[in-house]
ChimeraX commands (.cxc) that place a marker at each C-alpha (Angstrom):
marker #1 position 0.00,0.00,0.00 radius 0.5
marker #1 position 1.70,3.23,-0.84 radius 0.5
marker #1 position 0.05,5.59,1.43 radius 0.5
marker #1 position -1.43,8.79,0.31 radius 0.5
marker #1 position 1.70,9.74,-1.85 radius 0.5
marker #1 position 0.38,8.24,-5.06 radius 0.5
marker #1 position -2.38,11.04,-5.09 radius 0.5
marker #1 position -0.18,14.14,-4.33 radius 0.5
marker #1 position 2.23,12.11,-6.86 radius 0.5
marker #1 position -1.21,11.98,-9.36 radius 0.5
marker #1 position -2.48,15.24,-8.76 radius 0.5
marker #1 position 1.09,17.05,-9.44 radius 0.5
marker #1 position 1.31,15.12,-12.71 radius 0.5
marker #1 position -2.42,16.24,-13.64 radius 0.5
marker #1 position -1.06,19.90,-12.83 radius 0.5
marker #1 position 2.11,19.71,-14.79 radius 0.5
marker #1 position 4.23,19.87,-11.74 radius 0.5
marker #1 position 6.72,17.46,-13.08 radius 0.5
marker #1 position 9.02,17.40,-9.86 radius 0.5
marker #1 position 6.73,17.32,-7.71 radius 0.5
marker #1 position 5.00,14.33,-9.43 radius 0.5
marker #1 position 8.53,12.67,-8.99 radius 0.5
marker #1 position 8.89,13.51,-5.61 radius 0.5
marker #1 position 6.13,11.89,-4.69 radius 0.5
marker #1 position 6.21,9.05,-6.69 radius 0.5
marker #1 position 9.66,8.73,-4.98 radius 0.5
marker #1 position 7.82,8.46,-1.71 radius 0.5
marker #1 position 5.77,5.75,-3.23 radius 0.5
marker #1 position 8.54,3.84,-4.45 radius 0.5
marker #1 position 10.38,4.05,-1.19 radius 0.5
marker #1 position 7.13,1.99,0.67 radius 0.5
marker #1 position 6.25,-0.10,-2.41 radius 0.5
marker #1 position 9.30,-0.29,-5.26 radius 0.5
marker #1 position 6.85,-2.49,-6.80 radius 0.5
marker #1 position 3.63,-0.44,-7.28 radius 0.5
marker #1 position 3.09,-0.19,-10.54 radius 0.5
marker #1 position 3.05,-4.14,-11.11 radius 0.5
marker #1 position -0.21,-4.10,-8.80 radius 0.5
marker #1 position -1.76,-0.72,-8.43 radius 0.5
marker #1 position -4.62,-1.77,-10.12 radius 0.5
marker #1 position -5.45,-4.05,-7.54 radius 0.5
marker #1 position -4.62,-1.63,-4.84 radius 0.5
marker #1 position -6.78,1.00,-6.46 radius 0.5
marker #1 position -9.62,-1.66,-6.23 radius 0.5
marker #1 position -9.34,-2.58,-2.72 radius 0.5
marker #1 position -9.62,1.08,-2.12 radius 0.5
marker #1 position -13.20,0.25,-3.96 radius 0.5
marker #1 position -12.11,3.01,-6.67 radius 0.5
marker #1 position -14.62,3.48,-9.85 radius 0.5
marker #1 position -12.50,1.31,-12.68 radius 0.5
marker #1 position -12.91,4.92,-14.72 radius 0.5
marker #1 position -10.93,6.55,-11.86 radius 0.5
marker #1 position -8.52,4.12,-11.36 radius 0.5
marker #1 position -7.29,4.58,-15.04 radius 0.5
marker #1 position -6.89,8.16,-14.31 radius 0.5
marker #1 position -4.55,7.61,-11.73 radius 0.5
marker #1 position -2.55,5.17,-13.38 radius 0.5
marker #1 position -2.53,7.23,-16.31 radius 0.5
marker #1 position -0.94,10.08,-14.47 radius 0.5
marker #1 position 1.23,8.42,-12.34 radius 0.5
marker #1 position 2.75,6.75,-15.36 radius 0.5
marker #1 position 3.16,10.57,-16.62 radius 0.5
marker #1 position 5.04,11.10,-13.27 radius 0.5
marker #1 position 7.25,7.63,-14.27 radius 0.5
marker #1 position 5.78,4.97,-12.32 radius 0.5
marker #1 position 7.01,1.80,-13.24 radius 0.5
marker #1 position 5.10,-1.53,-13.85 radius 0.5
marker #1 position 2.59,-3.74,-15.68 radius 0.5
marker #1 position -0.28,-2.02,-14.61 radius 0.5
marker #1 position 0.69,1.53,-15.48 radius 0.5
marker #1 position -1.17,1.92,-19.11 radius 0.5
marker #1 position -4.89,2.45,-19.72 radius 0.5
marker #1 position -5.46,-1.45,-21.79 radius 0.5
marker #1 position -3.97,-2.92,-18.97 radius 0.5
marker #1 position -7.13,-1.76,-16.86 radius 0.5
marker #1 position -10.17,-3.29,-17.95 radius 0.5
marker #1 position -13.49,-1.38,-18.60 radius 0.5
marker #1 position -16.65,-2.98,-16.14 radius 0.5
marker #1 position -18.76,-5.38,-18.23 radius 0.5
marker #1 position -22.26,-3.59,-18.49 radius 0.5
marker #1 position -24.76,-6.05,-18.00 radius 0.5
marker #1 position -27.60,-5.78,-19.53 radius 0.5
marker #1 position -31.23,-5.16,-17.45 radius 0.5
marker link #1:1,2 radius 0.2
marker link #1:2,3 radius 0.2
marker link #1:3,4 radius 0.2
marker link #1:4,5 radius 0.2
marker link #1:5,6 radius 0.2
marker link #1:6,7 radius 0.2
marker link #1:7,8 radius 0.2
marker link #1:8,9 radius 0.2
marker link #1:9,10 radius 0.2
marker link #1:10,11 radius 0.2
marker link #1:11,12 radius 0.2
marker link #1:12,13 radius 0.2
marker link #1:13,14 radius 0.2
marker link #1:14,15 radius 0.2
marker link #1:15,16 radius 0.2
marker link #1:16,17 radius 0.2
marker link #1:17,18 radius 0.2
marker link #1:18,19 radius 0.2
marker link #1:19,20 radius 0.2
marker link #1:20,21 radius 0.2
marker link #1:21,22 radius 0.2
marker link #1:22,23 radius 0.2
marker link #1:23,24 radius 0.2
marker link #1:24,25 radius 0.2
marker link #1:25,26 radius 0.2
marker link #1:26,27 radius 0.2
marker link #1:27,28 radius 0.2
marker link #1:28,29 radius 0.2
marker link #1:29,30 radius 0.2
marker link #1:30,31 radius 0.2
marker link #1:31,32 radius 0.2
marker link #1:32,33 radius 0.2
marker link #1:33,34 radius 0.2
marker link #1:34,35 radius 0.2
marker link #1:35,36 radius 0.2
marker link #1:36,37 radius 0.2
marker link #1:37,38 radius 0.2
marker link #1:38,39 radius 0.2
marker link #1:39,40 radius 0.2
marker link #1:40,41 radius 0.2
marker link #1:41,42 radius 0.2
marker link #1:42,43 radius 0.2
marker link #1:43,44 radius 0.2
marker link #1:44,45 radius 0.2
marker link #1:45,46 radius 0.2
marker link #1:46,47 radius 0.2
marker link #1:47,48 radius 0.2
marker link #1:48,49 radius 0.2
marker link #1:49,50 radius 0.2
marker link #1:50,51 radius 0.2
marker link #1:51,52 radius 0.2
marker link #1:52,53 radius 0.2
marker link #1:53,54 radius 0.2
marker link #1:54,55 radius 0.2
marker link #1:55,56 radius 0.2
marker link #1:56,57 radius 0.2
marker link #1:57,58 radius 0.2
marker link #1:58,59 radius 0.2
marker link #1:59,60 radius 0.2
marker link #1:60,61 radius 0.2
marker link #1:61,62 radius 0.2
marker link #1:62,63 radius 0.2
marker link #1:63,64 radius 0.2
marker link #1:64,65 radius 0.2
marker link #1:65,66 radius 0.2
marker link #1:66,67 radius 0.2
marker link #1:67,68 radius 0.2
marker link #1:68,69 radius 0.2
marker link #1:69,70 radius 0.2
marker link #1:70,71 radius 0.2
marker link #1:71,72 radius 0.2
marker link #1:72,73 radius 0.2
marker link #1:73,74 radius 0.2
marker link #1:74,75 radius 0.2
marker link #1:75,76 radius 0.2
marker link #1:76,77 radius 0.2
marker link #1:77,78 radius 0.2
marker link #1:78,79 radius 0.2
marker link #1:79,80 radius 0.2
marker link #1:80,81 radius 0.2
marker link #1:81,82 radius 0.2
marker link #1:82,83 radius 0.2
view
């Protein structure tokens, strides 16, 4: 679990502050050097909207998060089921 950093490390990257995206995704790395490989599953757990969650994985791979799970196919889209 990497703690709160991975949304001041998000939100910097979605404001174009570059270092202190990297800063914080510094933090991140420091408490989970693996993160990326399984932030998808983290972000779930958290019981994040699948839309959301490839928001933050798209901007913390802008701030240079490592790992599988850090590119919009590798999170998949909610099957809608119909009524």
């Amino acid at each position: 679990m990497a703690g709160a950093w991975y949304l001041v490390a998000m939100a910097a990257a979605r404001l174009g502050l570059q270092q202190g995206a990297e800063a914080a995704l510094d933090a991140v790395l420091l408490i989970d050097p693996n993160y990326g490989d399984h932030i998808v599953a983290d972000l779930t757990l958290r019981n994040l909207h699948p839309d959301l969650i490839r928001v933050v994985a798209d901007e913390l791979r802008k701030a240079g998060l490592p790992g599988s799970e850090t590119t919009s196919p590798a999170i998949a889209r909610p099957a809608l089921h119909a009524v």
